[in-house]
N, C-alpha and C positions, 0 to 999 in steps of 0.2 A: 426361522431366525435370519436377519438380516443379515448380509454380506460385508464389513467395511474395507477399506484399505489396507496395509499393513504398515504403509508409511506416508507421510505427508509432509511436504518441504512449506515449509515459513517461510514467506519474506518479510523481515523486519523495514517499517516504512517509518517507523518513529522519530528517525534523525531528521526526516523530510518531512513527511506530512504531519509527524507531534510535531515539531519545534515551531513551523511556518504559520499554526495558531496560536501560540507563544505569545501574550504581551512583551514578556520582556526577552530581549535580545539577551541568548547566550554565546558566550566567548569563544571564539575556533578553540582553542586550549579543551575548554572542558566539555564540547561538541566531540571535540579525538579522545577526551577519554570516556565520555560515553560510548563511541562508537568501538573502541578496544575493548571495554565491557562486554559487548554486544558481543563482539568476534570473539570472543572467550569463552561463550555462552553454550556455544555449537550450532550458533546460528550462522548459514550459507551463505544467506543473499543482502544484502542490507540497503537499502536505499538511504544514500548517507546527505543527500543535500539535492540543491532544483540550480539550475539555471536560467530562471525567470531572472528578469530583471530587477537588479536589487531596490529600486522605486516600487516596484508591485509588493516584491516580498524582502525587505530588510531584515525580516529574522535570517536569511541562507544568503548574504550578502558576501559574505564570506567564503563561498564554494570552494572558489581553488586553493585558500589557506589549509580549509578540513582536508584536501584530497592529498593535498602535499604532504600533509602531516600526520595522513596513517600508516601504519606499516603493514606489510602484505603477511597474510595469516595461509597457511594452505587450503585449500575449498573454499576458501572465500570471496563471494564477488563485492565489489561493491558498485553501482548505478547512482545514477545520477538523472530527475525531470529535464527536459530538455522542451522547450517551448517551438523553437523554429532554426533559423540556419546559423542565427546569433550563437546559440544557445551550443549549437551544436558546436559549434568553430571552437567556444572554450572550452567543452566537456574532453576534444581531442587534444587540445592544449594541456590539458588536465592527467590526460594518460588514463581513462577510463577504458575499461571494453564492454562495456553494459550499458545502455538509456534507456528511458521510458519515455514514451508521449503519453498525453493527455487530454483524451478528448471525452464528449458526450452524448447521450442520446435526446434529449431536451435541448426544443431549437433555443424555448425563451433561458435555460439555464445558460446556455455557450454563447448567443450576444451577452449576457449581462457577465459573463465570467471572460471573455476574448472580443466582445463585441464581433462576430463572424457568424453566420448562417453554421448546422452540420456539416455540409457540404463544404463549403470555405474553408471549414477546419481540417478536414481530409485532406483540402487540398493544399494546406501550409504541411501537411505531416511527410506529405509521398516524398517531397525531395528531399526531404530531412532523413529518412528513414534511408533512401536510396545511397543518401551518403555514406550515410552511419555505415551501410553495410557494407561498401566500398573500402571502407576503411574501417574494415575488419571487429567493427563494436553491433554487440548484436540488441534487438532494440525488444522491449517488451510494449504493453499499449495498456493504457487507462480508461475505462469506458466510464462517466461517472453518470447518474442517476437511470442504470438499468433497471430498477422498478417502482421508484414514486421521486418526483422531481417536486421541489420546494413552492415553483411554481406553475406549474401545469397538473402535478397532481400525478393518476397513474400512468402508468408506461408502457404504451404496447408491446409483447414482448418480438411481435417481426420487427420494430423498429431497432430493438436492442440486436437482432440477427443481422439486418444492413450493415449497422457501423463495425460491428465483430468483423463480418466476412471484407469491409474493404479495408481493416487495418490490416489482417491474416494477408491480403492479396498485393499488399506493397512491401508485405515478409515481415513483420510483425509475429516473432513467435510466438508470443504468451499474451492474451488477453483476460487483464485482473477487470472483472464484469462489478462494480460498486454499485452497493445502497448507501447512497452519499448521505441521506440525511436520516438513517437506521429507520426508515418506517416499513420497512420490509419484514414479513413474516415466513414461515417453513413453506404456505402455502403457494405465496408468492415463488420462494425458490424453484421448490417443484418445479412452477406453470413454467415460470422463463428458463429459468437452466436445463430444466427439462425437455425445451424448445429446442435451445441450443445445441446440446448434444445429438442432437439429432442428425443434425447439419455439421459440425463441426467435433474433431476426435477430442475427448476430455482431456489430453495432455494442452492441449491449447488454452484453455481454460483455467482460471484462476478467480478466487472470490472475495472478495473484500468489501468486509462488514462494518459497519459502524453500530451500538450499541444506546445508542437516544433511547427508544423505549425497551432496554433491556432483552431483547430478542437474538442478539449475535451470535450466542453459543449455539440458542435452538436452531439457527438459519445454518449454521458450520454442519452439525448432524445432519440437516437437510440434504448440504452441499456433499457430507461423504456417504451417504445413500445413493445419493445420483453417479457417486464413484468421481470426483472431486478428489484430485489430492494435491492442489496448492491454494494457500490461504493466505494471504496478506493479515497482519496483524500492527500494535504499537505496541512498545515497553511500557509497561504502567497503564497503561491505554492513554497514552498521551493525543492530544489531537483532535481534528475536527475537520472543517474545509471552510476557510474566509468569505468563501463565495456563495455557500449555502446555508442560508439563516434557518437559527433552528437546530445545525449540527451538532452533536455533542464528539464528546472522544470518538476512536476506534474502539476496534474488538484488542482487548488488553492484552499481549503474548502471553505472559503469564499464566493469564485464565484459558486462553487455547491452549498450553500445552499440558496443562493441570489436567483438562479434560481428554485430549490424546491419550494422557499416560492409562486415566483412570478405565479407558474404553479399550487397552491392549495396544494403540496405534503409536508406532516410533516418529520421531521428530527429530531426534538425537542433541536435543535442545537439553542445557541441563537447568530446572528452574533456581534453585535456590540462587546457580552463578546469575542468571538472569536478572535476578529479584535483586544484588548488585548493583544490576547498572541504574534499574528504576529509582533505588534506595538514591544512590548518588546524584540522581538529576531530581527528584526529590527536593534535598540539598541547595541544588543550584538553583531550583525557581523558586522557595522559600514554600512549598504546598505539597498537598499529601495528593497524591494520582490513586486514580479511581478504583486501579484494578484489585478485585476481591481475594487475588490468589495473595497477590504481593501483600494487602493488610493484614491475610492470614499469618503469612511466614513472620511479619516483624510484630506481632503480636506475641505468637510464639517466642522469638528471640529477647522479648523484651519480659516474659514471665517466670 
């Protein structure tokens, strides 16, 4: 009988990476009462917006209004993307103690996404990171197409071991390892996460799925076999990546904590409060979100 975890922390990415494939721009107003939702939920960690320039991504143009305007929940973090030293200079402005960078293992994905080589992009992060931690905000790291890239196809898994170990070595706690365009399978996780661990202790590690061809649950089980126990997820499975054609959603919180519950594994997430906040953004984008848990529950409510 397989071994799994006993518990698994969620980072909700919804507010940032759902909203930032958003055609339509929602209001800092109803972005803070989403994210009060969220924090309601018993969800921990929340990535609540990006510091890219609002010309790149006008849906989180608005950063420091949402950050202004949430109120502090206890055990709750909230993060914020942070692109370079711009980026960074508001996030402090902002009264964050959380960032994330964002980088890749695909050379052709990172010019077409930052125009820069891998390497270039490491080296726009170190002094970002260096700051961040100077001034006391601690930094997580985004590695995106760890095992099939939109353009190049598959991905060696010592290449995704490089970028891991030089984010880890500029102090980079948490490396969330993405299947940016969901073509990723259990077998796939095994091979590279399976790599990884090897080299680096699973508490560093983080998995974040996208669900394009319906695989994301079965790649989570993969990841808490391997003894994985953080998951990046969206509300609703809102979301995608602008930069990788082909993207569909995330992996829908919902539906990962559905499956947590049903496997013994705590999250401390509660779904129905959950299925609130999805219900209410819903609402605000005028369309119904993917995720299977959430259709479940308002089907029910509506019978």
């Amino acid at each position: 009988m397989k071994v799994f975890p006993k518990f698994v922390k969620i980072v909700e990415v919804g507010p940032r990476d759902g909203l930032q494939n958003e055609s339509k721009i929602v209001s800092a107003k109803n972005k803070i009462i989403f994210i009060e939702k969220l924090a309601s939920s018993g969800l921990k960690e929340i990535e609540v917006t990006s510091f890219v320039h609002p010309k790149i991504i006008p849906q989180l143009a608005d950063a420091k209004e949402v950050i202004s305007g949430l109120k502090a929940h206890k055990g709750v973090i909230y993060s914020a993307l942070v692109p370079n030293m711009k980026g960074l200079e508001r996030a402090i402005n902002a009264g964050l103690k959380r960032i994330a960078v964002f980088g890749a293992v695909s050379e052709t994905f990172t010019k077409k996404n930052i125009n820069m080589t891998v390497k270039e992009s490491l080296d726009v992060f170190k002094p970002v990171v260096q700051a961040a931690l100077e001034n006391g905000i601690s930094v997580r790291g985004y590695v995106s197409t760890c095992f099939v890239c939109p353009y190049e196809g598959e991905i060696k898994k010592e290449k995704v071991l490089n970028v891991t170990e030089a984010l880890l070595d500029m102090g980079v706690d948490e490396i969330s390892l993405g299947d940016t365009i969901g073509a990723a399978s259990p077998k796939d996780v095994f091979s590279t996460v399976g790599y990884i661990i090897k080299t680096i202790p699973k508490k560093n590690i983080a998995l974040h799925f996208h669900d394009t061809y319906g695989t994301a649950l079965a790649n989570v089980v993969s990841g808490l076999e391997l003894g994985i126990t953080t998951f990046d997820s969206s509300c609703g499975g809102l979301g995608g990546c602008p930069f990788a054609p082909g993207a569909s959603g995330n992996l829908a919180t919902e539906d990962l904590v559905y499956l947590l519950e049903r496997m013994g594994i705590e999250s401390n997430v509660k779904l129905k409060k959950l299925a609130k906040a999805s219900i209410f953004m819903e609402k605000v984008l005028g369309r119904t979100l993917p995720s299977k848990q959430l259709q479940r529950i308002q089907c029910k409510n509506n019978s």
